[in-house]
C-alpha positions, 0 to 999 in steps of 0.5 A: 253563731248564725244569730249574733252575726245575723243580728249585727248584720240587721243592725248594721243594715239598718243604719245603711239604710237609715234614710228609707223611708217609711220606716217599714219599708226599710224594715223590709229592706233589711230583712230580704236583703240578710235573710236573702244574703243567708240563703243564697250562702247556704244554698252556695254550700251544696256547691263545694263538696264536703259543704252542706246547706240547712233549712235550719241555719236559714231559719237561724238567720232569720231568727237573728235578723229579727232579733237585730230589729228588735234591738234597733226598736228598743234602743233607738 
């Protein structure tokens, strides 16, 4: 689940995003901020009790995250 709604965040932000420019740095731009948005929830997790943050999931986001460039690459 963390990959696919990583990912569409990726996509979605780069469209947000579409009028930064170089390219690269909107690439950038959307990688710190869901990459950032995704560690900062599960960091948020350890505060409720029953809630547990992973090293795992932060990692699954960002592997969604770069998949959802990749699609933007591709397709656009």
């Amino acid at each position: 689940m963390h990959v696919a709604v990583y990912a569409l965040l990726a996509i979605l932000l780069h469209w947000t995003l579409e009028p930064v420019e170089p390219r690269g740095l909107r690439y950038f731009l959307v990688i710190a901020l869901a990459v950032g948005l995704g560690a900062g929830l599960e960091w948020f997790q350890t505060t409720i009790p029953g809630r547990f943050g992973t090293l795992a999931d932060v990692l699954l986001n960002l592997f969604g995250v770069l998949l959802g460039l990749v699609a933007v690459i591709v397709l656009l």
